[in-house]
Structure formats: C-alpha cells, structure tokens
C-alpha positions as CSV (number, residue, x, y, z in Angstrom):
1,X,94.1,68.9,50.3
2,X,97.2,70.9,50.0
3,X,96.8,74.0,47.7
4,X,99.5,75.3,45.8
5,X,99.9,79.4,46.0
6,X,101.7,80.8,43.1
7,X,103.3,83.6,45.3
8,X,103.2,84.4,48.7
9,X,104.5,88.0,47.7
10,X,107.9,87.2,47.9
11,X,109.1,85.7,44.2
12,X,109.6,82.6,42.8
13,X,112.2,82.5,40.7
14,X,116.1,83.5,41.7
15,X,119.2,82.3,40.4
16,X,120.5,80.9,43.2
17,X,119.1,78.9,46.8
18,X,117.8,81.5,49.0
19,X,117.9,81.4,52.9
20,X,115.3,81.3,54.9
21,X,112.2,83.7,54.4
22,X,111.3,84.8,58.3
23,X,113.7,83.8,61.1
24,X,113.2,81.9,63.6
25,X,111.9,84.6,65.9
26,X,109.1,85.6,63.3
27,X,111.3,88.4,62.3
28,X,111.6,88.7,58.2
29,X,114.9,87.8,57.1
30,X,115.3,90.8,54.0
31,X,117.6,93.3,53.3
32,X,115.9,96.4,52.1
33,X,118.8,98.6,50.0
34,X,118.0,101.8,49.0
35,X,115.3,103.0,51.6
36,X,114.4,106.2,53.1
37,X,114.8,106.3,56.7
38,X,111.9,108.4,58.2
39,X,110.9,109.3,62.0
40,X,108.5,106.7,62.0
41,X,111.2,104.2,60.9
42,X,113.1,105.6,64.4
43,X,110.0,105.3,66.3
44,X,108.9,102.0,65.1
45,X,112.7,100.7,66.1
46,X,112.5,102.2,69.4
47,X,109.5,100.5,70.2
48,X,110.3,97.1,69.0
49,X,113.8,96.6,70.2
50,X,115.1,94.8,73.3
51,X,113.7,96.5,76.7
52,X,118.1,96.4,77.3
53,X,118.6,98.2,74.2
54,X,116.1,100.6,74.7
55,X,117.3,101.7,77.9
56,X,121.2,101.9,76.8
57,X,119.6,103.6,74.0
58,X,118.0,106.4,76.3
59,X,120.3,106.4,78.4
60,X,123.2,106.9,75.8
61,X,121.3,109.5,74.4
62,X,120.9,111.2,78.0
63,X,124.8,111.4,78.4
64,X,125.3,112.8,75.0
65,X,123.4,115.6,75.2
66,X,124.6,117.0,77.9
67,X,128.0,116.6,77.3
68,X,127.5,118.7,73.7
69,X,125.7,121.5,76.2
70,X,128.6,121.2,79.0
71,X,130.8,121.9,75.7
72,X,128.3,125.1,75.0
73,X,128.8,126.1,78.9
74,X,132.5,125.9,78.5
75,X,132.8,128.0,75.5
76,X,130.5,130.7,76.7
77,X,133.0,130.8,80.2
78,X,132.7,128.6,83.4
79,X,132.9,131.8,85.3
80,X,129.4,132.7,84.2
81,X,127.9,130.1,86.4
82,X,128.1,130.4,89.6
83,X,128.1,128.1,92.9
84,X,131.5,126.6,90.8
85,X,133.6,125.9,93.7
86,X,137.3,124.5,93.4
87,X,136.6,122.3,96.2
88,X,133.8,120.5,94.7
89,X,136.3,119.0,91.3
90,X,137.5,120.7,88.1
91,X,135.6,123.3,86.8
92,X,134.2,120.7,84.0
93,X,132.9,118.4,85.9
94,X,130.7,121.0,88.3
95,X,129.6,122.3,84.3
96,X,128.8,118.8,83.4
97,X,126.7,118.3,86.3
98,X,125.4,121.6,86.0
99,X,124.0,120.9,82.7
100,X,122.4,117.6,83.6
101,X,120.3,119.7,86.3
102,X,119.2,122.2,83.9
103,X,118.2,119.0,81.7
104,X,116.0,117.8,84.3
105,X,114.7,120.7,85.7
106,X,115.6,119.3,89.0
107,X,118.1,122.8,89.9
108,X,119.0,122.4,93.5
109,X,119.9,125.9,93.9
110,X,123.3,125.6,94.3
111,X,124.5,127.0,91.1
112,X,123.2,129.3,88.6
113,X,123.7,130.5,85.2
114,X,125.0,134.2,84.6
115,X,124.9,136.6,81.4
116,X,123.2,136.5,78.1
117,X,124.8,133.9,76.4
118,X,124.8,131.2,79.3
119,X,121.4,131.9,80.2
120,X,120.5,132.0,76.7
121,X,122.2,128.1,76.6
122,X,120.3,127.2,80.1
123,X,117.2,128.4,78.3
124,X,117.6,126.0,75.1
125,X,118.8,122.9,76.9
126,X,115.9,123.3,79.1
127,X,113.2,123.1,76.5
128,X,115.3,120.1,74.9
129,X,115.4,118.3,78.1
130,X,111.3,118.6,78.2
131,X,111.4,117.9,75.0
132,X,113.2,114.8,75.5
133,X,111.3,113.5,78.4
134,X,108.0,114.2,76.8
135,X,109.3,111.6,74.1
136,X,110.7,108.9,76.1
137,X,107.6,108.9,77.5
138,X,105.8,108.6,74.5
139,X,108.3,106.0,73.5
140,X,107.7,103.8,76.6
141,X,103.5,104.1,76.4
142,X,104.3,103.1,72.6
143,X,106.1,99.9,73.9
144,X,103.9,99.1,76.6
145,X,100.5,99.5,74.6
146,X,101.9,97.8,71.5
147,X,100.0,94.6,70.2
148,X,101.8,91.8,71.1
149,X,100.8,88.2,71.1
150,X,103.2,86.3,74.1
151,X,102.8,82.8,72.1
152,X,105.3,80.6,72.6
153,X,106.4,78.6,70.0
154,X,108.1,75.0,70.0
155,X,111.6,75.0,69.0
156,X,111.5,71.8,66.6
157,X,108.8,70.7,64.5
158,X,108.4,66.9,64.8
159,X,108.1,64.6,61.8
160,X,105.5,61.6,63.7
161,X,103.1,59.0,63.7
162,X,99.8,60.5,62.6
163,X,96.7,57.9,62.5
164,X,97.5,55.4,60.0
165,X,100.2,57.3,58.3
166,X,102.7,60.3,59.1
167,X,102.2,63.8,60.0
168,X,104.1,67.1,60.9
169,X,103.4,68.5,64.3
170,X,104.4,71.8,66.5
171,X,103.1,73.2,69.4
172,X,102.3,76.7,70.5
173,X,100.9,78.0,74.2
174,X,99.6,81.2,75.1
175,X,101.8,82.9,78.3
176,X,99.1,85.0,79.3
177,X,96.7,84.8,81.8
178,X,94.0,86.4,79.4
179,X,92.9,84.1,76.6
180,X,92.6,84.6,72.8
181,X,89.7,84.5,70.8
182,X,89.2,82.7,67.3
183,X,92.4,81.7,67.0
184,X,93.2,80.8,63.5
185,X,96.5,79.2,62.1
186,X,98.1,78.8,58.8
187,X,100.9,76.6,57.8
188,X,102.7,76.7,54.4
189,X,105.7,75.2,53.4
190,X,107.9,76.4,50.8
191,X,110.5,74.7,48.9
192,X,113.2,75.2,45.9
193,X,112.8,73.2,42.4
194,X,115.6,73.7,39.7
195,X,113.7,74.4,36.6
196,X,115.5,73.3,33.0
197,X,116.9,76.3,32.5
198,X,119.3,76.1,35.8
199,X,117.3,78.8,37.7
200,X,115.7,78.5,41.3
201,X,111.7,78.4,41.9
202,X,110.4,78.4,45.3
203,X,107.4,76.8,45.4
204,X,104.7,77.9,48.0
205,X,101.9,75.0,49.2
206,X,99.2,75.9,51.9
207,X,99.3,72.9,54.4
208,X,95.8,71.6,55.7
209,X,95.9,71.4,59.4
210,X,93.5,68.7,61.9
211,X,92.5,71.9,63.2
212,X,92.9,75.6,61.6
213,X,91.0,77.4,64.4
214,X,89.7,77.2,67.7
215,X,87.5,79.4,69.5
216,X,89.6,80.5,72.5
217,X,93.2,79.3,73.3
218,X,93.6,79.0,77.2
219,X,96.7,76.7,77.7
220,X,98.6,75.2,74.7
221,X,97.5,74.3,70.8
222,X,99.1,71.3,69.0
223,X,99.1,71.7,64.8
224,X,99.4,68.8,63.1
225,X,99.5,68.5,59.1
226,X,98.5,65.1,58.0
227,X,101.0,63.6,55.3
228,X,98.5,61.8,53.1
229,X,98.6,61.3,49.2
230,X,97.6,65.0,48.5
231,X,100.2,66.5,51.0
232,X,103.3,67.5,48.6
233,X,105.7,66.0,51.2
234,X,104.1,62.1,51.1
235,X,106.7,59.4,50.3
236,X,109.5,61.4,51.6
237,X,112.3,60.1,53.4
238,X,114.5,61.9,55.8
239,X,117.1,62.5,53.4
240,X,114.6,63.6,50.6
241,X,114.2,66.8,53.3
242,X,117.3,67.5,53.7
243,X,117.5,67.6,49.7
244,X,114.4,70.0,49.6
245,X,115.9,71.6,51.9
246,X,111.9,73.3,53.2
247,X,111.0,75.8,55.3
248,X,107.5,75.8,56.9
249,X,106.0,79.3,57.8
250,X,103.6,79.2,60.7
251,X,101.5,82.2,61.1
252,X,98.5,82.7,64.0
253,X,95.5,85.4,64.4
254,X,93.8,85.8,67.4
255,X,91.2,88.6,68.5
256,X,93.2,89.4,72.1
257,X,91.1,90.4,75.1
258,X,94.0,92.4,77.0
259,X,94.5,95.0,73.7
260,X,90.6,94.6,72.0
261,X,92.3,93.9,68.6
262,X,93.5,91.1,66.3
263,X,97.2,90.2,66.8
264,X,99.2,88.0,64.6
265,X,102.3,86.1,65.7
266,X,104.5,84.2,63.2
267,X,107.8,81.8,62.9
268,X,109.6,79.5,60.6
269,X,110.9,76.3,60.7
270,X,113.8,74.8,58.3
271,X,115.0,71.5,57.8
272,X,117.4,71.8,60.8
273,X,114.7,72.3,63.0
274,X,113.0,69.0,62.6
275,X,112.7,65.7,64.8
276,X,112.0,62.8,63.7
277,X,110.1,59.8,65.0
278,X,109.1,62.1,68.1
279,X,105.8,63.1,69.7
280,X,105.1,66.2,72.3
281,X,104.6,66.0,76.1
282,X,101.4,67.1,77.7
283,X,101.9,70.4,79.1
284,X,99.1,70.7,81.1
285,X,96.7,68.8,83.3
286,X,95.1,68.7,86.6
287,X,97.5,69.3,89.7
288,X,96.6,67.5,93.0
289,X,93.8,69.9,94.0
290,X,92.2,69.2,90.5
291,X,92.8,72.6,89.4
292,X,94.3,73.0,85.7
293,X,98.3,74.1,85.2
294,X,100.0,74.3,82.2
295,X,104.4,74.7,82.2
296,X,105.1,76.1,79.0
297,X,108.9,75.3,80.1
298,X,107.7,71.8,79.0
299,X,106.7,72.9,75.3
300,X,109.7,71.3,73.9
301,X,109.6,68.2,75.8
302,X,109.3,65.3,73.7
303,X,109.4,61.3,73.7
304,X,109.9,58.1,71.1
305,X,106.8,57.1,69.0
C-alpha cells in the first residue's frame, strides 16, 4: 500500500512549480543563500569534485604560489641568489624556478639564496611548500578512503507490464567486485497539486516495491513498483504524467564490505526520464564456460512488451 508522507523535509507548499528535488546524479538540486563558508566546506569540495578538477585544482594552486614568492624574490633583489646565470634565461625565470625548488625541497645545488631577507623568504616558502604537500596528501587519502557506493543506475525508468496490471521499473548493478550487504531500497514519488487558493503543494507518497531488500547484491537489482488500486499513480495515462509532471526519488543502503560501513547512493527520475511500454535486458548470465558475467554497459538496454 502506498503511504502518503506529509514532508520529506523539504516543504510542501510554494507559490509556484518547483524543479526537480535531487538531480539526476543524486546530487541535491538547492541553492543555499546566505551560508558561511568554513574549511570543512573547502575540504568536503576538494574531496568530492571530479578527480580532473582536483588535479587542475592542485595544480593551479601549485603555480600560484610560487609565482607570489618569485614576486617576494624579485623585490628583495635577484642578485641575492646566486647560481643566476645570463645564459640560462632572464633573471625571472631562473627566480621562478628557483622558487619552485625551494617549494619542493628538491634544491639541486645549483643556486642558493643570499642575505637576510631572501633567506628569510626561502625559509617561509619552505615550510608552506611542506605545508602544502602535507595537505594534498591529506586531501587525496580523504578522496580515496571516502564512502562511496559504485551503483549504477539505469538512465530511464520504464512504465511496463507488471502481472495482471502495470508497474514502474528501474534497474541498478553494483560495479564492484566486492558485494553489498542488506541492501535496502526506497522509492517515493512526489508530485504538485494546485490547492484552491492558487498555491503549489508537493505531495510526497512512499512507493511499495516487489522487493525492498535483499541480503547481498552481487550483479544487478531490478525495482519494480506495482500500479494497483492503492498506488496514487493507477488509472493514469501517459499524458496524465506529463500533467503531474512527478519525480520519483530512488534512494539505496547497503552495509559495504570494501569500507566496513553503511553507504547510501541516491537519484531521481522526472517525467522526461520515463519509457513506456518497455521492459529491461538481462544483464547477466552464464558465459560458455558456465561461469556468471554481468555487462552493466547493458543496464539500459531495453525491448517492446
């Protein structure tokens, strides 16, 4: 039986049609105005963003500061480092390279700092380059320790035959080798009413699935909600979704042997995501040597009812 929640924490009443409530890569689709940015805001970016990113981030970073102490070697005097030769490029450029040696630590011995205030700059920059390096490494155990799930979702959630009616279907697999551990999943679609007095409420109904939990998910998991007479979407037609305009919030918990924790995963589905009169591809079977293989580049594969 579908249960209606009164709030899934997000509001129910707005004054106009909201988007959608998590985006399609299970990230929450909110703009926060008005927040304090702390370090663990910076930190918690830093370990989430795009491996790309990160590295363009570091590396960014990396050129930056030494320019700004190439800057603090050329106001305190090239002349106070020496091994600067004329023949080896403009006095800058030796500085700049200076500096990124000093950074690292690495100092090949061909030039050296001189007087009080350059050595006094060589001194800093050192410390801020161990600095630096102590927290990119921090940064890159934070990413590689970090919790994370490797489910693949299906791109479309199918509208199909189910039994001796209709049902919603989508399909997740797990990309790991390892395999997770009472899995649970939860469904809920959410949908907007106009109420007499012209405003917006989002309604919020918990879907009940063939199958909310399984013991361990090795290969791939199909959910399907039944649309029987309880179900808050039975005796719709294709157009009557489009008019609802719903989106459906999967969210899975699994106890994950690679990190010895629970891990969640999540992603939404809109109306633009759906298929109708469609059904899902096995993704896995025997191969010739009776051994099991699952292609989760298959997961959206589907054919006609």
């Amino acid at each position: 039986m579908s249960q209606e929640i009164d709030d899934l924490g997000i509001g129910t009443k707005f004054s106009k049609r909201t988007k959608r409530i998590i985006n399609s890569d299970g990230t929450y689709n909110i703009n926060r105005l008005g927040t304090r940015k702390g370090i663990k805001d910076v930190f918690r970016y830093l370990t989430t963003v795009s491996w790309l990113k990160f590295f363009l981030i570091l590396f960014l970073g990396y050129i930056a500061l030494n320019v700004i102490f190439t800057l603090l070697y050329v106001l305190c005097g090239t002349e106070h480092i020496s091994g600067i030769d004329p023949e080896n490029g403009h006095p800058i450029i030796q500085t700049f390279f200076f500096s990124i040696q000093t950074f690292t630590t690495v100092g090949y011995g061909g030039m050296a700092p001189m007087g009080i205030a350059t050595q006094s700059v060589a001194a800093v920059e050192a410390f801020v380059g161990f600095l630096s390096f102590s927290l990119a490494t921090g940064l890159l155990y934070g990413r590689f320790s970090r919790p994370t799930s490797k489910l693949m979702f299906s791109d479309n959630l199918l509208y199909t035959k189910y039994r001796d009616g209709h049902g919603l279907m989508l399909k997740i697999a797990n990309e790991r080798n390892s395999v997770l551990l009472e899995v649970e999943a939860m469904l809920i679609a959410t949908f907007d009413q106009m109420t007499e007095d012209g405003e917006i409420k989002k309604r919020y109904y918990r879907l009940p699935l063939e199958l909310n939990r399984i013991e361990m998910m090795t290969f791939s998991w199909t959910l399907v909600h039944g649309i029987d007479e309880e179900s808050p979407f039975y005796g719709m037609t294709e157009e009557d979704f489009m008019k609802a305009k719903p989106e459906f919030l999967v969210m899975i918990k699994g106890f994950s042997e690679v990190f010895g924790q629970y891990i969640h995963s999540r992603k939404s589905y809109t109306e633009d995501d759906m298929l109708w009169n469609k059904k899902f591809q096995a993704i896995f079977g025997p191969n010739e040597e009776g051994v099991m293989e699952m292609d989760v580049r298959n997961i959206n594969l589907t054919t006609d009812e």
